[in-house]
Each structure stands twice: as structure tokens, then as C-alpha cells.
N, C-alpha and C positions, 0 to 999 in steps of 0.2 A: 470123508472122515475129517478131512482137514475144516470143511464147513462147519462141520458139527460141534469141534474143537472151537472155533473162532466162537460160533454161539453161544457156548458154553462160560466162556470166557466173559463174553459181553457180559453176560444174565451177573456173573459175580461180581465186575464194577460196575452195575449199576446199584445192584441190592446194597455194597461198600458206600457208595453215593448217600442211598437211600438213608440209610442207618445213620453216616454222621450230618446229615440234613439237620435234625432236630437237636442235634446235639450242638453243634455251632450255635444252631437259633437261640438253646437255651444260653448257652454263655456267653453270645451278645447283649443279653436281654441283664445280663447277673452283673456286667462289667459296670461301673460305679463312672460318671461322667468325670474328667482328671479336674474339672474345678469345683467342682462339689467335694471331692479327695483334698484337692488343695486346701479348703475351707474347714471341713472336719480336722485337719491336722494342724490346721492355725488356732484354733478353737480347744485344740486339745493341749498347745504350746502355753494357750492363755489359763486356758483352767491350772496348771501347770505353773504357773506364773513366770516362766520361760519368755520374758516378754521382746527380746530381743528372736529370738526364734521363730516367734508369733507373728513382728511386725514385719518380717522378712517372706515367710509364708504367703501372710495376706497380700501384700506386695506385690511378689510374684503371679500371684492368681489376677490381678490387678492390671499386670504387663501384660501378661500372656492373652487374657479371656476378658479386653477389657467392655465386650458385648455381656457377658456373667450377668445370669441376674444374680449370683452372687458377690457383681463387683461392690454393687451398694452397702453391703453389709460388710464388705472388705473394708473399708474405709469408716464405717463406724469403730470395727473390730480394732484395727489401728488406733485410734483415737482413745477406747477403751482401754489399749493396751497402755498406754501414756500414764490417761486416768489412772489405772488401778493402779501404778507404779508409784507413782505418789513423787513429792517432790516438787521445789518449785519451778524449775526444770522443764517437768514432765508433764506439769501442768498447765504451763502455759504453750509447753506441744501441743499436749492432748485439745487445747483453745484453738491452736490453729486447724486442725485436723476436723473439729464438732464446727468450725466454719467452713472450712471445705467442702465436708458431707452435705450442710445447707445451700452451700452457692450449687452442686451438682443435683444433690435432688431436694430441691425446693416444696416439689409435691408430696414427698413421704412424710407418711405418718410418724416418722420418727425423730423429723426435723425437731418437733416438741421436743423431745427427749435431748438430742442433742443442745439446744439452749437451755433446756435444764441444768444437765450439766459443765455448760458453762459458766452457769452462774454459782453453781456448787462448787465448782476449782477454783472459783476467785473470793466466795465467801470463807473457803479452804485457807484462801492467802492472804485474806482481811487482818490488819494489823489491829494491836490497840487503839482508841481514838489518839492519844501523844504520841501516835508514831509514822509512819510514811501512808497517806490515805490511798495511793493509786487502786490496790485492788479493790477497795473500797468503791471508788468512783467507776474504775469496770466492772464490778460485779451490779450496780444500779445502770449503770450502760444495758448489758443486760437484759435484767428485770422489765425494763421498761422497754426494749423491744421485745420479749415476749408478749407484753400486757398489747402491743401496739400491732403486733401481725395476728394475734391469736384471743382476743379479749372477752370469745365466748367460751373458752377451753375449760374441763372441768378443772384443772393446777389452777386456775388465777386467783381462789380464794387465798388458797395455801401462797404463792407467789409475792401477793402480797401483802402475807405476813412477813414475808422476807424483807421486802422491800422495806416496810417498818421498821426491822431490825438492820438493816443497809443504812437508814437513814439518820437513824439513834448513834450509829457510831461516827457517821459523818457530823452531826448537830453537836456530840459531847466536842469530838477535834475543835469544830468554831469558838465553843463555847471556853473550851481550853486556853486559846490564843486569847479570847477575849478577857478574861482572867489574868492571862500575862499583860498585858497591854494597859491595864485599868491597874494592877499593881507599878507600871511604871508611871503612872497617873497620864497617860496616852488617849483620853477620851475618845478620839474623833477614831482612833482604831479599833477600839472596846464597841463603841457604836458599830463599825464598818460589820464585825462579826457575827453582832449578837444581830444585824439587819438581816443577812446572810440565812441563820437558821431559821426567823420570820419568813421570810420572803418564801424558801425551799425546803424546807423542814415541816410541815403544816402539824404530822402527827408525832411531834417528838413529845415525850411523857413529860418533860418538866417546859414544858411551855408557859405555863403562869409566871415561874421564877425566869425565866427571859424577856416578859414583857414587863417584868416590874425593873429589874434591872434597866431597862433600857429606859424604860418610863424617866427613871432615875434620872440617868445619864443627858436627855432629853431635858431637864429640869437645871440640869446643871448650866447644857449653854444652851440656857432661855431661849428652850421651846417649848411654854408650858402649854398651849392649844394639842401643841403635836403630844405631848405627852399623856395629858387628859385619853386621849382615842387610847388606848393603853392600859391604863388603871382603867376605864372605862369596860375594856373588854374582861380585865380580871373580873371585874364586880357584876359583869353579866354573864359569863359563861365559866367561871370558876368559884363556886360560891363553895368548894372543896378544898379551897389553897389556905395557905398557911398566908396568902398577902390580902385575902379576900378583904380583911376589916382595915387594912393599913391604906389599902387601894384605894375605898370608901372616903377615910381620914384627907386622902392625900385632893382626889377629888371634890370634896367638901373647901378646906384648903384652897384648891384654885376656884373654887364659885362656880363647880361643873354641876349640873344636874346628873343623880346617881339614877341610876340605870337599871331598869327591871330584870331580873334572871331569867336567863334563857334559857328552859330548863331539855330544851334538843340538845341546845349546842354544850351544856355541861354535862347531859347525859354520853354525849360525841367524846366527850375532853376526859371525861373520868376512864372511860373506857380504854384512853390511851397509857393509862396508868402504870407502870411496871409494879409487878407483886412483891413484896421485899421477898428475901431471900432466907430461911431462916437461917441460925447457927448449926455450925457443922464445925467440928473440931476437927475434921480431914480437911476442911478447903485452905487452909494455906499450904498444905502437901499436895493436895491438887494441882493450886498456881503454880506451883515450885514445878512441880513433874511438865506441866504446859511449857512456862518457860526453858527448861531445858528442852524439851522434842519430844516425852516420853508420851505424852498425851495431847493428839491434837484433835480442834476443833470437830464436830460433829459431820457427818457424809449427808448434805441438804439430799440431798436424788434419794437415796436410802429414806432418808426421813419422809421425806414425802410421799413416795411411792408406799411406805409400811401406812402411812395415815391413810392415803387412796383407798387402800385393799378393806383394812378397820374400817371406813365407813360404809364401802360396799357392802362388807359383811353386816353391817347393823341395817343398810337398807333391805337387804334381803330377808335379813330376819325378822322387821317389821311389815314387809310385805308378806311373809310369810304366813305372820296373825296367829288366832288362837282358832279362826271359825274356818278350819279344813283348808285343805291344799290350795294354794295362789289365793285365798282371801287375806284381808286386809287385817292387821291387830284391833279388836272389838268390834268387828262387822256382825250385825243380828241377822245375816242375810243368809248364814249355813245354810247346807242342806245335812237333814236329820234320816236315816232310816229305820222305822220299829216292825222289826218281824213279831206277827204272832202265827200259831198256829191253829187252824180251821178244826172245826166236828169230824170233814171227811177225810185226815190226814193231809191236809194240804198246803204248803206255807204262804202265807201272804206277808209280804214286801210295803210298806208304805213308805212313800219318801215325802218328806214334812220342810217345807222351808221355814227356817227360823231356827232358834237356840233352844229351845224349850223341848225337847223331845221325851219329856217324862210326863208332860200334860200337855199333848198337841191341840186337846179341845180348847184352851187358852191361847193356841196364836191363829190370832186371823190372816190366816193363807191358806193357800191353793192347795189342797191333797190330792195326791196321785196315786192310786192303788194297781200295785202290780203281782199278777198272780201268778207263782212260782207251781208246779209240780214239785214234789217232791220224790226222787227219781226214786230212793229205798223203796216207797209205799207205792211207784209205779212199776217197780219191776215184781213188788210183790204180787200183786194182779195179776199180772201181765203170767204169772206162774199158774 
């Protein structure tokens, strides 16, 4: 009796065994890894704009897990968190942090991303050209190591446009001093300046009116050889300028032979051209709001990435085309089909390459006839 007892026993912790078997396994399986938790809750602090929250989160997952393959994105996350915060501050954290991320992972595809915006928080903190150039100079710091690790990347068109715009505010700065220095009748410093934007500045917009000034200046303490190369360039690659005819005069003047137009290098030169800007009777309440804080400069990473997407979607949709699915915009090379129906109830299929499907005996291509049943008039039979 007592045996049978003990058996009996047995049989019901096992069957208990048995039962919560599957049941562990599933809740093992349901339990969420704690830095992937970590990560969803930093992520949720950031959306959140909780950014002190956030960068404490990511942090921690960081300490803890810092095998993670969510540590990499911990450290962008951070960085982000900076960024979005805004601030000059937080800005040039969120700089230390997007170089961080690139000295540890070098390899990811997101390194791009983080010198993007790097160069976005410093065009963020780009002053006017009269005022303190540094961000200026780091934000072309930069630009030109992305163009220098990355030069086949699809950003480098857009980049540098940037770079253009980096360099237009660095060239007005020179061009600025050079103005003061020429009003204190300073030649040899007005010279030093306006060499400066020459030298390093190649596609600044008003480059005709810099080499005619300097041409000037140049004339002044008698170096008219050296100034000739000058006027010289305006009357050959800016036959657009407002010094074109003066340039001529001035070269005529020192006995220079005038110079054919070069109509690459003006087509190069016009194209650097800034658009005027029309009138707007809100842009001094614009300025006004910039100047105080209420409106600042543009999000470059935003901007670019919103262009990226726009032109994928217009390549798409040129690839797209008008001649059927994955052909090209005005590819003659469709495929057409024209059902007719036969004497014996029977459909026939032609597939026609070409556009013309309303008069296929006018395209010369290959026909292929394909013969369908048609199942109505085969089940009626079949009855």
C-alpha cells in the first residue's frame, strides 16, 4: 500500500514538472534582454525630450553592457541628445560625443552621419562675417574631412554646397577687415586680406570685385606687371562683371595685350553667383527675431537628409517611366497585351513588344501568341 502511495505521488510531480516545462520555456523566451530595455527607455526619455534622463539611461547601458550591440547606438543616442537640446553648450558637447562615436566605431555606416552633424552644430553657431569666425573655421574643418575620408559618398554634392556657403562667410570676414584697413589708408594690410580670399576662397560670388580692388592696390605701390595678371583674369573670365570694360581700359593703359574670354571659366564664375534676394517687408522683423534668439539658423542634417529623400523619390519615379512596371520614362520597349476572342469561344492572349498596341501590324517586333481556355465555355462542355 505504502508503494503504491509512493507511485502515486511520483506520477503527480512529475506530471507538475511537466506542465510548468513549457511554461518557463515560454517566459524565458517573452523576457526582453535588460539592454535592449535600457535602450527603448533612453530612446523613450529622448523622444520625450527628457534629455538629462536620456543621457543617464544610455550611459548606464554603456557601463553595464559595454559588449551591447546596443552600446554603439548608445553613444550616438547621447550625442543626439546634446544636439537636439540645442545651445551653444550642448553643442559643442554633442561635437565631442559625434567624435567619440567615430574614434570607437570608425567602421559604421553612421560615422557619415555623425560628421554631418558636426558640421551642422557649427554652421548652427556660425556667426555673421564681422563677428568671431571660429565656428566658421570648425565647421570648414569639418566639411573638408568629410570630403577627405568619404569623397565618393552620395552627401558630397550637397556638402559642398555647404562648404561654399562656409566659405562666402569666411571671404565677406577678409573682405571686411580689408575695407577697414584701406579706409585707414593701410595698403599693405588691405592687400594682406583681400590675397587671403584669392589664395583660399576660389568660389566666392564676388570674386571679380576682389581682384579689381587688389589689381588697384597693386597699382598703387607700383606693381603694375603683378596687377595686369588681375584685370587680366577679369577681362577673361568675367565678361559678366560690372569691372569687365574698366579692367580692359586699365590693361590697355599699362600696354598689356587684352585677353580672350574664357567662356568655361565665366560659365564656372557666373555660376558662383548669389541670387539677389527679392523684397520682403517681414525681413527686417526677421533679422530682428535672429538677433534676439527667436529664430535660428537652419537644421543643415534636416536639410539635407529632406533633399536626399526628394531626389530618391524623383529617381524612382523616373525609373519608374510611363512604358509598365521598372521601365525607364519614354522607353518604346513595353510589353503590350491584346486579347481577342476566337469562332470556338476561346481567348487568345498576344503579347506585342512595343508601345503601339492599337496597330501592332506597324511595329516591327516579335509576336507571341498565347492560348488561353476559357474556363466558362470549358465547364460548359465539360457539362
Amino acid at each position: 500500500m505504502k508503494a503504491a502511495n509512493r507511485y502515486i505521488l511520483l506520477c503527480f510531480v512529475f506530471l507538475g514538472l511537466w506542465g510548468c516545462a513549457p511554461k518557463s520555456a515560454k517566459l524565458q523566451k517573452s523576457v526582453v534582454p535588460p539592454d535592449k530595455t535600457l535602450f527603448e527607455t533612453g530612446s523613450d526619455y529622448l523622444k520625450k525630450s527628457s534629455y538629462i534622463k536620456a543621457r543617464l539611461t544610455f550611459q548606464t547601458l554603456i557601463n553595464t553592457y559595454p559588449d551591447s550591440e546596443m552600446a554603439a547606438e548608445s553613444y550616438f543616442a547621447i550625442a543626439d541628445s546634446y544636439y537636439d537640446e540645442g545651445g551653444t553648450e550642448n553643442l559643442l558637447n554633442a561635437e565631442e560625443q559625434y567624435k567619440n562615436y567615430i574614434v570607437f566605431f570608425p567602421t559604421s555606416p553612421r560615422a557619415v552621419d555623425a560628421m554631418l552633424k558636426m558640421i551642422s552644430g557649427s554652421m548652427k553657431l556660425m556667426h555673421a562675417p564681422d563677428r568671431d569666425p571660429q565656428y566658421s573655421y570648425k565647421a570648414l574643418q569639418h566639411v573638408n574631412k568629410l570630403l577627405e575620408l568619404y569623397p565618393d559618398n552620395e552627401v558630397v554634392p550637397i556638402v559642398k554646397q555647404y562648404k561654399a556657403e562656409i566659405e562666402e562667410n569666411l571671404a565677406l570676414k577678409d573682405i571686411g577687415v580689408a575695407r577697414f584697413y584701406a579706409d585707414k589708408k593701410n595698403i599693405v594690410g588691405a592687400k594682406g586680406r583681400l590675397k587671403e580670399v584669392i589664395d583660399n576662397y576660389h568660389d566666392y560670388s564676388g570674386m571679380d570685385d576682389v581682384y579689381f580692388q587688389y589689381a588697384g592696390m597693386l597699382e598703387k605701390t607700383e606693381n603694375p606687371d603683378e596687377a595686369a595678371i588681375y584685370y587680366s583674369k577679369i577681362a577673361s573670365e568675367f565678361p559678366f562683371s560690372k569691372h569687365f570694360e574698366e579692367a580692359r581700359q586699365r590693361l590697355t593703359a599699362l600696354k598689356k595685350p587684352l585677353p580672350v574670354v574664357d567662356e568655361d571659366a565665366a560659365t564656372a564664375n557666373k555660376s558662383h553667383l548669389k541670387t539677389p534676394e527679392g523684397f520682403s517687408p517681414w525681413k527686417p522683423f526677421v533679422e530682428f527675431g535672429k538677433a534676439l534668439g527667436f529664430a535660428g539658423p537652419p537644421d543643415k542634417y534636416e536639410e539635407l537628409k529632406k533633399i536626399m529623400k526628394d531626389e530618391k523619390i524623383k529617381a524612382a519615379e523616373a525609373a519608374g517611366g510611363t512604358g509598365g512596371e521598372g521601365g525607364q520614362k519614354g522607353d518604346d520597349t513595353g510589353i503590350n497585351a491584346i486579347i481577342r476572342k476566337s469562332a470556338d469561344g476561346r481567348t487568345e492572349v498576344s503579347t506585342v513588344l512595343g508601345t503601339d498596341s492599337e496597330n501592332p501590324q506597324q511595329n516591327n517586333v516579335t509576336k507571341k501568341k498565347a492560348v488561353i481556355k476559357n474556363k466558362r465555355q470549358g465547364s460548359k462542355k465539360s457539362e
